[in-house]
N, C-alpha and C positions, 0 to 999 in steps of 0.2 A: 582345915581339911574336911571333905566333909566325908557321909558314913563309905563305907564298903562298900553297899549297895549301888551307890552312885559312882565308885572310882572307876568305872570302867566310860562312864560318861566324857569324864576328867582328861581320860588317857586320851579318847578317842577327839576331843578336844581340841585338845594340844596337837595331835595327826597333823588333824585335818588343817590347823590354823600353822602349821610348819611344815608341810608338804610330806609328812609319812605316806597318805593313804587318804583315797577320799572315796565320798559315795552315801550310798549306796547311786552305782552306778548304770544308765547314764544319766547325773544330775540336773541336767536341763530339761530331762524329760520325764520329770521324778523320780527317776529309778526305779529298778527293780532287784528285789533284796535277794542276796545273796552274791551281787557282784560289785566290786572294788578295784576304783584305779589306786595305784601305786603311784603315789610324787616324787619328783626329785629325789629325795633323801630317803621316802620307803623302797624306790628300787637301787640307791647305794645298799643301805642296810640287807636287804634280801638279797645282793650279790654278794655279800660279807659271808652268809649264811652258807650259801651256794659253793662259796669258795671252801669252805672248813668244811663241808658235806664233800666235796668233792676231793680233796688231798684226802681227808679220814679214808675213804674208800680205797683210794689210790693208796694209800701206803700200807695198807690191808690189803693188797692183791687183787683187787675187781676192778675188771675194764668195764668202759661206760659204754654201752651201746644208747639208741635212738630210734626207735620205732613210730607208726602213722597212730595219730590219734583217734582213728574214727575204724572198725572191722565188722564184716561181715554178719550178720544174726548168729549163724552157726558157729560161733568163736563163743559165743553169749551163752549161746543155749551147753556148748562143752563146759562152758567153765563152771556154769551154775547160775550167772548173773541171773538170767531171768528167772529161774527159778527161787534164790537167794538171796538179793539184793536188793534187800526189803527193810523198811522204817517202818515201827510203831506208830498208826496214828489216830489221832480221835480229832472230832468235830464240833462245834457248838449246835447245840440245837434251836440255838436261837437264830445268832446270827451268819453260820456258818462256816467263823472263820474256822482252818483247818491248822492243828499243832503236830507237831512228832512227840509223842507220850512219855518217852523218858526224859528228854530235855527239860520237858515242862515241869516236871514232877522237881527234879532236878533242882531248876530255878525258882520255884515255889513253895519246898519243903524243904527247909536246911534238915541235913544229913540222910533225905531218904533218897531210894534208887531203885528202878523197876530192874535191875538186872539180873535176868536170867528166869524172868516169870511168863508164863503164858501168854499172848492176848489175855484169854478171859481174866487171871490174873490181874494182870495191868488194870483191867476195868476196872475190879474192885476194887485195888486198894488206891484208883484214883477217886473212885468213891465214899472210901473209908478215911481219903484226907481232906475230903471235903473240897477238891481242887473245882474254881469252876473257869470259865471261859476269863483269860486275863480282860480281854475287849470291852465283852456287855456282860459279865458277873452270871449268866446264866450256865444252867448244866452240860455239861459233854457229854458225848455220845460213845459207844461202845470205840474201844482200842479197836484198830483193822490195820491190813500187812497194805504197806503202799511199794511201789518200787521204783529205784532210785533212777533208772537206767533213762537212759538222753538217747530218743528215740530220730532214726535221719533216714535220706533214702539215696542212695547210690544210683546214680544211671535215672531211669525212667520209672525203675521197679525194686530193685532190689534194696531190703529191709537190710540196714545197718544201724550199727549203736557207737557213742562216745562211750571211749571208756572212761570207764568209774575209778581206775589205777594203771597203772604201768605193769602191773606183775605179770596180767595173762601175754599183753606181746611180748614180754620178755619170753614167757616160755615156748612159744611159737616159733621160737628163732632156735630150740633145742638142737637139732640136727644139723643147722650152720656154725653151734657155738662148738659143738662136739667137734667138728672137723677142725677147727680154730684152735681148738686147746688140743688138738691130734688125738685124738680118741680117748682120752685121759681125764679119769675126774679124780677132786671137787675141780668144778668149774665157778666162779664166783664173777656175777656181772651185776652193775647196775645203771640203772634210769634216773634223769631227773627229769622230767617234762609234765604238761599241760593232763590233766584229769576231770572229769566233768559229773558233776550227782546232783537229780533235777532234785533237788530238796526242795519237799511243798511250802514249805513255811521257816525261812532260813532266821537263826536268833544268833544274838550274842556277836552280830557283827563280825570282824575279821576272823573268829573263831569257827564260821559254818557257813562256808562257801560252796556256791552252786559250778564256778570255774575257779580251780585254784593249780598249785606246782606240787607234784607229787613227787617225792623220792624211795625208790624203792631197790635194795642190794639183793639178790637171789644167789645164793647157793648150790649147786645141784648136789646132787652129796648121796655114798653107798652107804648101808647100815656100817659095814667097819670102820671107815673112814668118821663117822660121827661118832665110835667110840674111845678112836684113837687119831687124836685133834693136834697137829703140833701146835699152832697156834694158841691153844689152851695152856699147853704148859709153860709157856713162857709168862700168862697171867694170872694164873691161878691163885697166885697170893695174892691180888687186889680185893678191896671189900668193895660192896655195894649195898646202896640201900634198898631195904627188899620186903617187900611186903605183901607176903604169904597170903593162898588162899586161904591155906588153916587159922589163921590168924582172922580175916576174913569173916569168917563162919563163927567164929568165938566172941565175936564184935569188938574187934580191937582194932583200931587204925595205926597202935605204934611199928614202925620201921625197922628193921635188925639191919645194921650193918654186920656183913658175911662174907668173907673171903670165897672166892670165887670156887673152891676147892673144898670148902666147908659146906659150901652150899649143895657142890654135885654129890658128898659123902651123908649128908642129909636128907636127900631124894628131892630137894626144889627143882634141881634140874637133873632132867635124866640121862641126858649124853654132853659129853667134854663140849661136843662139837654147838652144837645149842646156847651149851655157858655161854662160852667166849661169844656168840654174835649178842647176846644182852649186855656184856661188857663191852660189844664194842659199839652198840645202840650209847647207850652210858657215854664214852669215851665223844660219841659225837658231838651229843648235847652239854657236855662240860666245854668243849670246844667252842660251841656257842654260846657261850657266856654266865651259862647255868649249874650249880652246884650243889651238894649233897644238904644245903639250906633250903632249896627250894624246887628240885628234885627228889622222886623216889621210882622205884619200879613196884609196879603191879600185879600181880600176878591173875589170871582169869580165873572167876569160879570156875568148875568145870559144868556148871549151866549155861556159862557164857559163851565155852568153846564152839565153835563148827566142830560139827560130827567128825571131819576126820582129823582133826587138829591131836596133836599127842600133846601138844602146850602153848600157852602163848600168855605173854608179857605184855606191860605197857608201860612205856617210859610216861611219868605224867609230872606236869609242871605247876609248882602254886602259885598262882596270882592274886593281887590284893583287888583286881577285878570281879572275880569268880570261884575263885578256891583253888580248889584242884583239877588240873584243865589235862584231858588224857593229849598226846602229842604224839605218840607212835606206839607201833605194834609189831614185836618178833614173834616169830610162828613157827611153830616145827609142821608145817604142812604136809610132813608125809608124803607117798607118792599120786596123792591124790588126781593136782594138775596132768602132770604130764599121762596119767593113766586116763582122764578122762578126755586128751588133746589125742592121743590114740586110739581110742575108742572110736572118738566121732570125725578124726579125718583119717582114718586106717592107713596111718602108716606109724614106721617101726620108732616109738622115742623110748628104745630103751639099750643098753648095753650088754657084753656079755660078761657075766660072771661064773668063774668054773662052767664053760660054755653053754650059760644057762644064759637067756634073756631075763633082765632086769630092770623095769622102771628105777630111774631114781629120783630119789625123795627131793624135797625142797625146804632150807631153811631160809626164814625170811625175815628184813627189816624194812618195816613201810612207813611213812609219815609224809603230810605236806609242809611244804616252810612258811606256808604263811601263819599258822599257828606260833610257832615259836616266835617268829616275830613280832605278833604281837601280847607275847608274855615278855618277849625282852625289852619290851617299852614299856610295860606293866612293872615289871621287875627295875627298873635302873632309873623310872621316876621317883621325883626328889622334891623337896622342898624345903626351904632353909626357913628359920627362923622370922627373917624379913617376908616370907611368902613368894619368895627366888623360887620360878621352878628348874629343875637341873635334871637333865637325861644322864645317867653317870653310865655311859655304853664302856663297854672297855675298850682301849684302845685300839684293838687290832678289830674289833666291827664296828665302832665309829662311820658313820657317813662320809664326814668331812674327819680326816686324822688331824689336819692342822691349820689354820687360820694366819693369816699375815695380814697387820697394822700396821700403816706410816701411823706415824702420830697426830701429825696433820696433813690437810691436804696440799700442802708445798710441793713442789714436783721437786725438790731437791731430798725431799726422803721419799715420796713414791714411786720415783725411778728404781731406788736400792732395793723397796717392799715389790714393786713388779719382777725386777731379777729374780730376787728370793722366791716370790713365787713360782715364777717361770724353774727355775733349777725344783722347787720340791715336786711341782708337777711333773718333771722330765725324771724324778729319779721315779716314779709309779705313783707315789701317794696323791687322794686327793686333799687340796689343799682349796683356800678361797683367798682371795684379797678384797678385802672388808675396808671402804674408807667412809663410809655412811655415819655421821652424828661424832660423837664422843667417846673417849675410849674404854670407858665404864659401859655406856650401853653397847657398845660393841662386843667385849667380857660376857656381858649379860646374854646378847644372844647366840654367842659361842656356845655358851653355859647349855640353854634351853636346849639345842641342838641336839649338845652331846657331842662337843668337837674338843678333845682333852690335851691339848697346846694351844698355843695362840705365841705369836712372832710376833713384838712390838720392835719396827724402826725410828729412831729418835737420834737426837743432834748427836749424840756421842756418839751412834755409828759411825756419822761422817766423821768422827775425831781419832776412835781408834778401832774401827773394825768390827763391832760388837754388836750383839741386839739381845732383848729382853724375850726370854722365853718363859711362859707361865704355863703351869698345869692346873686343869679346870678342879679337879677334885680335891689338894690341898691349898688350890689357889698361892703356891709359894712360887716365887720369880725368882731366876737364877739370868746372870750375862755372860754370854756364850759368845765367841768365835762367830762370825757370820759363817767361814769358811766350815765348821762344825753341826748348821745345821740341819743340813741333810740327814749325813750320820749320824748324827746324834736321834733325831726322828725318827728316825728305821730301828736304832736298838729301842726304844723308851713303846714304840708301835709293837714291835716281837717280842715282848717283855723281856729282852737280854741283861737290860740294865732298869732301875728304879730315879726316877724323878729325885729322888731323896739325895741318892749318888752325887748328882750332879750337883746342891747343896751342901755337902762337905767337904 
């Protein structure tokens, strides 16, 4: 295996040589970084993603709306984009290639971090680490504010921008959503669509994308209502792993796991209503595959914060790529939005309270999925003793859930392995039929995939009905019922029942 340094090489390797992800794209034309196709099997797995981002929401009470990717300047200029939607960046003086200054710092200097420092800041102590130009080794040049925003033009004339996230049209839609939920808040909707950030100099590959898929849940929410949260009470006893600013500031990286309720009666978080969306940021990313081993949450200096933020978290992921990779971010945004979306197109988004008018606030969870994606291949690469590599996905985000083998190519067992096919494709799952080489290499590229069954048909089907099912992770084969396949697949897919089970 080789170092840390390199396993991001490794992973990206294996992608590209099994259809995850390729690029930097378009490849024929050398590319240009920052953009990436998705293969075959990276856009199963990011439907996988998509799917458990989308029930989570769903069974939390937020409808999905769908908004136009590309709006007006003055959408830009309300929300702050142009004035705010800015990267640290420094230059070579040599050669001129251009970096974003805390990435680089980042990747340069295990354990240091420009967050929450000036420009001028930044200069110096990329100075006092002696960081020079990764390219031609010569000096950088002063930290400066770049901005992210993907510049287009509408019509003949008029200045428009890609957006950088889904949140501002969501809130755009404030006075149709009001009518929709009948004048009644919290209101609670989300996005998952196309986001765009002209990043100058995009690193770390599927990590720092210039187009990638945003997901974003928005809240609208009264000051009472975020003191008095039902939702919260039903989770309040769950812990999470949580890692304070205070902690932070004292130079501690260790974690507290803290019930959710321990933690509001502690001051980490300061309304009910806040907790529970960090809990249910949490609840997402465990859904995708990830767990309090290689998750933690974040919490913001408050150097970090935007001005009007009262708080904001980050769910962040470890990878044997990179470290500690940030993957999302909850926000208690205040009524900031929607005051400044009133502001600058003068009409009413706000409600009445004790027949007073009232903006209301916004709590938020934002992240794109191609990040986690690829910490989940970062995360569930393997290799065995022989130098086997094994994607151990779990079952329910699996690319391919399940694989079918005749054992040879006889068409008196690939007729029974095509049926079997055809029925697990028809119940939903995706499945393959595999009759390429031997049944070991076959095993083996199941393995690699990350496909955790595999159906072997062999002469004793034709004798009593039966076929060989194997699970990739403790590689133990049990003989099932043909007629059993399906269902059996769907419980061992929804974790209802354990592989093991079926061995006793």
């Amino acid at each position: 295996m080789s170092s840390e340094k390199d396993f991001s090489e490794i992973v990206s390797g294996l992608a590209k040589k099994r259809g995850f992800y390729w690029g930097p794209s378009p490849e024929i034309y050398g590319g240009s970084a920052g953009f990436y196709d998705l293969g075959p099997l990276g856009k199963l797995l990011k439907n996988r993603l998509e799917n458990v981002i989308r029930t989570s929401f769903v069974k939390a009470n937020f409808w999905e709306v769908e908004c136009p990717t590309v709006s007006p300047e003055i959408v830009w200029k309300a929300s702050g984009h142009l004035d705010g939607f800015i990267d640290p960046l420094t230059k070579c003086t040599k050669c001129e290639q251009v970096y974003r200054a805390d990435n680089l710092v980042e990747e340069l200097a295990d354990g240091e971090s420009l967050k929450g420092l000036s420009l001028e800041e930044m200069t110096s102590r990329i100075q006092e680490l002696g960081i020079q130009c990764p390219k031609c080794k010569s000096e950088l040049g002063s930290v400066e504010q770049y901005n992210l925003m993907l510049k287009t033009t509408l019509g003949l004339d008029q200045t428009a921008y890609m957006r950088p996230e889904t949140a501002t049209s969501t809130y755009l839609l404030f006075r149709r959503l009001l009518t929709f939920f009948r004048d009644k808040l919290p209101a609670m909707v989300f996005q998952i669509g196309n986001a765009y950030r002209n990043e100058i100099s995009p690193r770390q590959g599927m990590l720092r994308l210039r187009e990638f898929t945003q997901v974003e849940g928005q809240i609208f929410i009264l000051d009472a209502d975020e003191m008095n949260w039902a939702p919260y009470e039903e989770v309040k006893t769950e812990t999470l792993p949580l890692l304070t600013y205070q902690s932070q500031e004292s130079g501690s990286e260790d974690v507290q796991k803290v019930a959710l309720e321990q933690a509001v009666k502690k001051g980490y978080f300061q309304k009910p209503a806040y907790a529970w969306c960090v809990w249910l940021a949490h609840k997402i990313f465990s859904g995708m595959g990830f767990d309090d081993s290689n998750m933690r949450l974040r919490q913001h200096l408050p150097t970090e914060r935007a001005h009007y933020a009262a708080d904001a978290w980050d769910v962040e992921l470890h990878t044997k790529s990179f470290g500690w990779v940030e993957c999302c971010g909850i926000h208690d945004r205040g009524n900031y939005d929607l005051s400044r979306h009133q502001e600058f197109s003068k009409q009413k988004l706000s409600v009445k309270v004790d027949k007073k008018p009232v903006v209301p606030n916004v709590l938020e969870i934002a992240f794109g999925v191609e990040r986690p994606l690829f910490c989940l291949i970062d995360n569930c690469y393997d290799v065995n003793e022989k130098g086997e590599v094994w994607l151990r996905f779990p079952p329910h985000l699996a690319p391919i859930q399940a694989a079918v083998f005749p054992l040879m190519g006889k068409e008196e067992l690939v007729g029974p392995a095509a049926e079997i096919y055809h029925d697990i494709l028809d119940s939903g799952l995706v499945t393959q039929l595999d009759q390429g080489g031997s049944i070991g290499r076959r095993y083996r590229r199941q393995d690699e995939i990350g496909t955790p069954f595999c159906i072997t048909v062999d002469y004793d089907t034709l004798e009593d009905d039966t076929v060989t099912l194997r699970e990739r992770d403790s590689m133990q084969q049990v003989r099932i019922k043909r007629s059993e396949v399906v269902p059996v697949l769907h419980q061992l897919v929804k974790r209802e029942i354990t592989f093991s089970s079926l061995t006793t």
